[in-house]
Backbone bond lengths (Angstrom), bond angles and torsions (degrees), N, CA, C in turn:
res aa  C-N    CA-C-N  psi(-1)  N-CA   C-N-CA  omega(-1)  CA-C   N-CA-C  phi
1 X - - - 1.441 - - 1.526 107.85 -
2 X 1.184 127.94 123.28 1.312 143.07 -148.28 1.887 83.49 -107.80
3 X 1.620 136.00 124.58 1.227 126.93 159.24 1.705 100.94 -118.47
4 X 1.392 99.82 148.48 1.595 116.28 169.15 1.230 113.79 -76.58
5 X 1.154 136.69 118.65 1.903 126.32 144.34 1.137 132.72 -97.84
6 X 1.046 134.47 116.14 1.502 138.52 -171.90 1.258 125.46 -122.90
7 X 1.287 118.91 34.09 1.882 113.91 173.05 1.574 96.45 -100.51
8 X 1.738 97.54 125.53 0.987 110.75 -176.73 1.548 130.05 -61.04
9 X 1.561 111.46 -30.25 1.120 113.42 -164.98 1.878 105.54 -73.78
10 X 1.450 124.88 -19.73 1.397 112.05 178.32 1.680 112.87 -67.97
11 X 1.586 123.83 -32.58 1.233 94.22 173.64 1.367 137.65 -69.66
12 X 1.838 112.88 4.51 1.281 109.21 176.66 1.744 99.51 -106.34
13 X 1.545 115.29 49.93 1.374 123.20 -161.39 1.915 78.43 -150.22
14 X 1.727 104.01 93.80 1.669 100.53 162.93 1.291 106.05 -91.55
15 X 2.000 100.62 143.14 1.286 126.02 -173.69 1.910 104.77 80.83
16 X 1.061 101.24 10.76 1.716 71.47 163.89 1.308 146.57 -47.15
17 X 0.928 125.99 172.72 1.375 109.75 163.72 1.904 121.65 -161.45
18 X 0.884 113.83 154.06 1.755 102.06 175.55 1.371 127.74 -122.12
19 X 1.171 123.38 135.59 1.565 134.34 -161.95 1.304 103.77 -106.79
20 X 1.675 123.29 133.16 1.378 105.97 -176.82 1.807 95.79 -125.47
21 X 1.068 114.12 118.50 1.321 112.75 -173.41 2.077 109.30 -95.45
22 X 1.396 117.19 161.36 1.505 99.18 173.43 1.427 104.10 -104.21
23 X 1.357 115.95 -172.95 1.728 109.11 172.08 1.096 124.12 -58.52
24 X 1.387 125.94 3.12 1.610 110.19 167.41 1.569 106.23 -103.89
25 X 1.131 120.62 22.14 1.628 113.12 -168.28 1.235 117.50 60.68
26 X 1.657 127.37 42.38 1.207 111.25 172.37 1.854 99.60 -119.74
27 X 1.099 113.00 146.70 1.321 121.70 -162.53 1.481 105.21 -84.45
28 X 1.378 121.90 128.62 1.871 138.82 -163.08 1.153 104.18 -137.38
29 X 1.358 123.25 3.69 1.675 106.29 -174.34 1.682 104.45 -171.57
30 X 1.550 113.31 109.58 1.434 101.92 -174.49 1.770 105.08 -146.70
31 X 1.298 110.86 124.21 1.345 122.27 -162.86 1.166 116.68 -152.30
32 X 1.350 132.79 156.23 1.605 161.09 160.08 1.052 96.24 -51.85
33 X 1.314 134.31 137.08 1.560 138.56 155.86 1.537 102.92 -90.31
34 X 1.413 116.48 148.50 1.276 125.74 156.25 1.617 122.84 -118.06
35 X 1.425 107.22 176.37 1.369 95.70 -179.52 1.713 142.10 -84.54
36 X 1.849 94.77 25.12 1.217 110.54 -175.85 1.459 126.52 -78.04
37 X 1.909 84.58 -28.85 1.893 106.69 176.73 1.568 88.83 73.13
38 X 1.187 124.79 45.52 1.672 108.71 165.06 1.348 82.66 -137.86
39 X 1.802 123.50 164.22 1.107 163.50 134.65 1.718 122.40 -107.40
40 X 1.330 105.25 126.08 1.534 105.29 173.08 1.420 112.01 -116.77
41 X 1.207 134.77 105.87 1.526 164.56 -114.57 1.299 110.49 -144.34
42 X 1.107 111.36 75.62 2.059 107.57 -160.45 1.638 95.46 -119.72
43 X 1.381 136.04 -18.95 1.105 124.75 162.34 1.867 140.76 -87.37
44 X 1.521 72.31 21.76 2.096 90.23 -166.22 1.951 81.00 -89.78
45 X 1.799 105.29 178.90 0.873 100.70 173.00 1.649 85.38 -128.19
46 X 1.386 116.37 -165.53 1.769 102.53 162.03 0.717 120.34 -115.77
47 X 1.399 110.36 150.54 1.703 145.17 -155.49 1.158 126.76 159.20
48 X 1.425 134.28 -159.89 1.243 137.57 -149.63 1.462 93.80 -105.61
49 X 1.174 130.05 150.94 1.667 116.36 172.02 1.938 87.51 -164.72
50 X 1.752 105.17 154.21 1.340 104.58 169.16 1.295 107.00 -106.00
51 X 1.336 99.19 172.01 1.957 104.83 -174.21 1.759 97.66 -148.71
52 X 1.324 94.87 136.63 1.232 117.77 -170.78 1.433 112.24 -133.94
53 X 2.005 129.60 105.36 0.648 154.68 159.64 1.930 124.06 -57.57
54 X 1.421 113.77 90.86 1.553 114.28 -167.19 1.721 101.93 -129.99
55 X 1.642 89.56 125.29 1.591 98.14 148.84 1.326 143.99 -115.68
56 X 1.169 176.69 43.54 1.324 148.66 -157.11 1.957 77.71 127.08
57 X 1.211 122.64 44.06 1.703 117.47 176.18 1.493 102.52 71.69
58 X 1.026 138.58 36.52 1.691 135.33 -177.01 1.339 122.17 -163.04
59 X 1.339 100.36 111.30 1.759 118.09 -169.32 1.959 94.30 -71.58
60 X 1.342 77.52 120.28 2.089 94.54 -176.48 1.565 108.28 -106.62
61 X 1.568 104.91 0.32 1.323 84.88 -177.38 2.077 87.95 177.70
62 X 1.653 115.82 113.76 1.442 105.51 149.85 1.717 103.09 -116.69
63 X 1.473 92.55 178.95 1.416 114.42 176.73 1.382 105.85 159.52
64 X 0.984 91.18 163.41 1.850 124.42 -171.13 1.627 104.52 -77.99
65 X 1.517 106.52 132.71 1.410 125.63 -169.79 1.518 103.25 -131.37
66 X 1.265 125.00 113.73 1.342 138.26 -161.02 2.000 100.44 -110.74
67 X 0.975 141.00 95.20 1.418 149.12 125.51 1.185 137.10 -14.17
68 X 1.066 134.22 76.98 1.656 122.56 176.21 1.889 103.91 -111.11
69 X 1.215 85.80 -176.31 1.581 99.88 171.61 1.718 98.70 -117.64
């Protein structure tokens, strides 16, 4: 599953990275962002999951990431 990201302000944030936690708070997904703004996500299943945008020790960005097929 190929996802888009597009908030601008992390690419002027080096080393980001994004954490994708599921509804119980357990962490399923943790990566480097680059400056393509894509993620390819092939071991999620679908559902509800949160995502948490961090650089330099500082959450820049959560919200809710919805999954379907």
């Amino acid at each position: 599953m190929l996802i888009n990201f597009c908030p601008l302000f992390v690419w002027n944030s080096k080393g980001a990275e994004i954490e994708i936690t599921n509804t119980l708070g357990q962490l399923v997904y943790k990566t480097k962002l680059n400056k393509e703004n894509k993620l390819l996500i092939n071991d999620l299943k679908p559902g509800v999951y949160l995502y948490s945008i961090i650089s330099t020790n500082a959450v820049l960005k959560t919200d809710k990431l919805v999954l379907t097929k």
